[in-house]
C-alpha positions in Angstrom: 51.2 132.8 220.8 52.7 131.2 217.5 50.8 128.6 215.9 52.9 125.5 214.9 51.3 123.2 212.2 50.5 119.8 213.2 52.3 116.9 212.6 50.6 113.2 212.5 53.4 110.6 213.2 51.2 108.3 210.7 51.2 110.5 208.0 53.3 109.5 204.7 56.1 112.6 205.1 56.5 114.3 201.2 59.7 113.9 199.9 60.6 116.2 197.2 63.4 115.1 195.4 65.5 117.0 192.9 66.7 114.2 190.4 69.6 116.0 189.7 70.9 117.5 192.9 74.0 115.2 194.7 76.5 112.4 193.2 74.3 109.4 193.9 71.9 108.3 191.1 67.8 108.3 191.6 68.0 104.8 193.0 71.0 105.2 194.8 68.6 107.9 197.0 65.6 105.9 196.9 67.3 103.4 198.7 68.5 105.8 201.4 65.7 107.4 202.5 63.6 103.9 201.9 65.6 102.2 204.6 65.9 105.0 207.0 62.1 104.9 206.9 61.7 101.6 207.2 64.5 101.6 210.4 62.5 104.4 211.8 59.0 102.9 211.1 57.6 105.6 209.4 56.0 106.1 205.7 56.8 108.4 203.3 56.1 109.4 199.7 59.1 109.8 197.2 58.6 112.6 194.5 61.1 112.5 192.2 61.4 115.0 189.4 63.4 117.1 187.3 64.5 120.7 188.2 61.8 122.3 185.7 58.8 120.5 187.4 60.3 121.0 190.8 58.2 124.5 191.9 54.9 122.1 190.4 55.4 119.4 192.6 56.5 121.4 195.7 53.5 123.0 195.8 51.5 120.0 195.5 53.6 118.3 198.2 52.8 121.3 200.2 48.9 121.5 199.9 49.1 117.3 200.3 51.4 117.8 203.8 48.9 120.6 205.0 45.7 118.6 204.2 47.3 114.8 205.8 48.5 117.0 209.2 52.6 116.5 207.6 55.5 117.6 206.2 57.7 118.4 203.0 61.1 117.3 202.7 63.5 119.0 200.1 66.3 116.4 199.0 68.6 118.5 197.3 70.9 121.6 197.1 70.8 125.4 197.8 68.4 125.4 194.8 66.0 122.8 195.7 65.6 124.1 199.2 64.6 127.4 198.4 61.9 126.2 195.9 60.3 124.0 198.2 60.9 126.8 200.8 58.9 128.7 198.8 56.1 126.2 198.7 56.4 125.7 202.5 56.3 129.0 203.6 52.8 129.7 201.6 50.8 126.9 202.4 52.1 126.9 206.7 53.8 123.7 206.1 56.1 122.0 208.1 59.5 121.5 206.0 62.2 119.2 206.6 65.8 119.0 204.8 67.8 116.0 203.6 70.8 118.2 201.9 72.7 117.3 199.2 74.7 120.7 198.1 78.5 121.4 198.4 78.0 124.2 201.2 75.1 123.5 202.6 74.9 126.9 204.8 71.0 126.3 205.8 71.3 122.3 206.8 74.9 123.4 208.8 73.1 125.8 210.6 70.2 124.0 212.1 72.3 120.9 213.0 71.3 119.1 209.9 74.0 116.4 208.6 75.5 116.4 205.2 75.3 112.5 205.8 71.8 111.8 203.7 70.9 108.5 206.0 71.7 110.4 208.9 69.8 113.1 208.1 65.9 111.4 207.6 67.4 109.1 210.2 67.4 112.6 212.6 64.4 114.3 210.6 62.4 111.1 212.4 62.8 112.4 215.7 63.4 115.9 215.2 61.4 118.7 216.7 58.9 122.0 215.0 61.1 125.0 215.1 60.1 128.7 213.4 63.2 129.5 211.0 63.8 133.2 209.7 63.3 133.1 206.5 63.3 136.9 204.5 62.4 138.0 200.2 63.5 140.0 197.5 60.6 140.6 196.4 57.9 138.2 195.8 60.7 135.5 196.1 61.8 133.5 200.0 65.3 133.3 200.4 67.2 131.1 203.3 70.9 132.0 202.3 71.5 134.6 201.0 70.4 137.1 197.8 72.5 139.6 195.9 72.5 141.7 192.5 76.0 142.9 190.4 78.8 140.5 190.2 77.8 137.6 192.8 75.1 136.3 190.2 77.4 136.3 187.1 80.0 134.4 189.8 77.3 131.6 190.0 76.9 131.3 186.8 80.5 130.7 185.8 80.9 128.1 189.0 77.6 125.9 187.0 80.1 126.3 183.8 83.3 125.1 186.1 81.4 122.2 187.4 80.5 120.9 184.6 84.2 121.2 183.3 85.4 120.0 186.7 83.2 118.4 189.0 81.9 119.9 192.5 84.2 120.8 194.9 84.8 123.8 197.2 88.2 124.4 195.4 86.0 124.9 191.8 83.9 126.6 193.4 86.9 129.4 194.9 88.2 128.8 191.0 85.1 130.1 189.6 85.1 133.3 192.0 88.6 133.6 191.5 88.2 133.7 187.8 84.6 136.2 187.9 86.2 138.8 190.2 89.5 139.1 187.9 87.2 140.2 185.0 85.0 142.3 187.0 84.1 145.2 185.4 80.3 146.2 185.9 79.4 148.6 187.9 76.2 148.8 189.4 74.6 152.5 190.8 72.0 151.6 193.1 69.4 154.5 195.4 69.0 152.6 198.9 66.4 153.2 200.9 66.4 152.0 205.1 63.9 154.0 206.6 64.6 157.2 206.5 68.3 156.8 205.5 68.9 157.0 201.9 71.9 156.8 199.6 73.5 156.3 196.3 76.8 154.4 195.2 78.7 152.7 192.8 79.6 148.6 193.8 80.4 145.8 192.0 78.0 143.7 193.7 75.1 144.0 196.7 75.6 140.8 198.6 72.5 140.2 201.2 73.5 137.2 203.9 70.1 135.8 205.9 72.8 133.2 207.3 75.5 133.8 210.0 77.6 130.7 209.7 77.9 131.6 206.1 78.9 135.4 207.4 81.2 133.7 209.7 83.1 131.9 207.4 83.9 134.3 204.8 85.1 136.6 208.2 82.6 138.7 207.3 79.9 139.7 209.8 78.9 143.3 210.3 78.7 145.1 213.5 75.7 144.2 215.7 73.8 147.5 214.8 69.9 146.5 215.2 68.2 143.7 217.5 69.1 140.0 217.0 71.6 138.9 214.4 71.7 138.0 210.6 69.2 135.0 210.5 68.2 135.9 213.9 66.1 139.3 213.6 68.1 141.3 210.9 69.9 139.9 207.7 73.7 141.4 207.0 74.6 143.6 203.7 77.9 143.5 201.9 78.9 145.5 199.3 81.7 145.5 197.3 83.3 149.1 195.9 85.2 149.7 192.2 88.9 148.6 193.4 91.9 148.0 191.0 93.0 144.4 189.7 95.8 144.1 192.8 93.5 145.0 195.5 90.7 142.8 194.2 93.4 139.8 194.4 94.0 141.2 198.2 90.3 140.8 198.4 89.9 137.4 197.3 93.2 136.1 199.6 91.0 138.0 202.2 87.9 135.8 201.4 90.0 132.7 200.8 91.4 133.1 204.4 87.7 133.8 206.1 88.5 137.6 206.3 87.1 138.8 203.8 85.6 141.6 206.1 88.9 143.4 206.6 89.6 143.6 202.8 89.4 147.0 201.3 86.7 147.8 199.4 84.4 145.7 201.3 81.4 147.6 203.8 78.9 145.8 205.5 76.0 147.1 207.7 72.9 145.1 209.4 69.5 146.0 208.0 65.7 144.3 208.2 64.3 146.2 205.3 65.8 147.6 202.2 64.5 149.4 199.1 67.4 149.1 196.2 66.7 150.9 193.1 69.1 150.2 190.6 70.0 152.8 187.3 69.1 150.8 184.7 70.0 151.4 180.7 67.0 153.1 178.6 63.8 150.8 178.0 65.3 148.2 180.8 62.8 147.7 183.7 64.4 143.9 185.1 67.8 143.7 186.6 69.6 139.9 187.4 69.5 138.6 191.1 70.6 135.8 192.5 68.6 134.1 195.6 70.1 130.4 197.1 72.1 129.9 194.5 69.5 130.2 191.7 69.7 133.7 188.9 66.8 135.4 187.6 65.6 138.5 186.2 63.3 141.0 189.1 61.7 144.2 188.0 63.2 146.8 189.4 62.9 148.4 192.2 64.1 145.5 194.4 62.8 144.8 197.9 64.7 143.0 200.2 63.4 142.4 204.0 63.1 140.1 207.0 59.9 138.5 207.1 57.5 138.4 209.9 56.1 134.5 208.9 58.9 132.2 209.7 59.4 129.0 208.0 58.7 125.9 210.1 61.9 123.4 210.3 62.1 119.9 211.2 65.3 120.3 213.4 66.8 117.7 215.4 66.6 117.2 218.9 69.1 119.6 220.4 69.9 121.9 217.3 69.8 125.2 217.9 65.8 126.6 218.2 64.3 123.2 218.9 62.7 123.1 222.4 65.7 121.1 223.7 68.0 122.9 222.6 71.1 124.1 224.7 71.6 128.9 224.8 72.8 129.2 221.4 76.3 131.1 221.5 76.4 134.5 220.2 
């Protein structure tokens, strides 16, 4: 029988707070969560800190909610979530989430509001649920993961916010504008099992989330038990098409059918080996996990993890005791 950790309702909650995550300023967010804890009459400790220091103080939060019977609480974006994630996951902490993102994928799905009063308001009452949660390699993801083009399209949507703002329109300008000038191609070994193969893509998209899957019109065939996020993550990769076809593609995505574009194949999977070709005396290719890039040493291991993550969820989301059968 799984194991929930405790929680004790008198125990400060750890709030770890990305200083630079949202619109609202550092005492613009104090203020929030500070009155929805006082409304709710419980305590909490605010950790504020800048993105560098942010895997330091997650972890600390994490041994701190373990020892005091509690919980950590990401306030932040894709980024922020995944670090303390991270944290979360290791030490057998509970975790809540207070998002600030533009997508949100991982609040959306567990009935989480974008709203940040409303969201500590519900995290107050909200029930211990076990979250799939998978890694590329020593790293937890929640979103998604991916190698090839998807990380160099992150990168140029942090270059178009900063010229433009956040929105989901400069986000789609960003993609827009990294797909035109795709050009890499990656040649990858893939391992499942027994089934190998090689190919040529543009990018190896990995989705642990099925509302995002949903959106982009994109969900594979139900192939293997449970669905992505729910017992087996979804793959997409993207073949070498011309410059017309990959505009096709991205009306395709813009319209949420972005799995009826050519050039687009998608399978279910719970474990994959990936071994990339890389160029002589090159051992690390570039991966992209929740929105953050970094460099992995090849070969890359992607699979569903058998220790979930354990999410404050409120009353009635989907997974939480009181929760309504979730539609498949």
């Amino acid at each position: 029988m799984m194991s929930y950790p405790q929680i004790d309702p008198e125990a400060p909650l750890q709030f770890v707070i990305n200083e630079a995550s949202g619109r609202r300023d550092v005492d613009t967010k104090r203020e929030i969560i500070e009155a929805a804890l006082r409304a709710g009459g419980r305590r909490g400790d605010l950790l504020f800190c800048s993105p560098t220091a942010l895997p330091g103080v997650a972890q600390q939060a994490a041994s701190k909610a373990i020892a005091n019977r509690t919980a950590v609480v990401a306030v932040g974006g894709d980024g922020t979530l995944n670090t303390v994630a991270q944290a979360a996951h290791a030490a057998g902490c509970a975790m809540g989430v207070v998002p600030q993102g533009t997508f949100n994928y991982f609040a959306r799905t567990h009935g989480i509001p974008a709203d940040p009063n409303e969201a500590v308001r519900l995290l107050l009452r909200s029930a211990l649920a076990p979250v799939q949660v998978a890694s590329i390699n020593d790293r937890v993801f929640l979103v998604n993961a991916s190698l090839g083009l998807y990380p160099d399209l992150l990168e140029d949507r942090e270059a178009y916010k900063a010229r433009f703002g956040r929105s989901r329109w400069v986000a789609f300008m960003a993609a827009c504008a990294t797909l035109l000038r795709a050009q890499r191609r990656l040649r990858l070994h893939i391992e499942m099992g027994d089934a190998v193969r090689d190919v040529q893509t543009l990018t190896l998209f990995v989705g642990n989330n099925r509302l995002q899957l949903q959106q982009l019109g994109a969900e594979p065939e139900d192939t293997l038990a449970g669905t992505p996020g729910r017992g087996s993550m979804a793959a997409l990769m993207l073949l070498p098409i011309g410059t017309m076809s990959m505009i096709g593609l991205m009306l395709h995505g813009a319209m949420g059918r972005l799995g009826e574009a050519a050039g687009v194949e998608g399978f279910e999977f719970q474990h994959m080996v990936v071994r990339p070709t890389l160029a002589p005396g090159r051992k690390e290719v570039v991966v992209a996990f929740d929105g953050e890039v970094a460099r992995m040493r090849a070969p890359i291991d992607i699979r569903v993890l058998d220790k979930p993550l354990y999410l404050l969820q409120p009353i009635g989301a989907a997974g939480t005791p009181n929760a309504p059968e979730a539609a498949d």
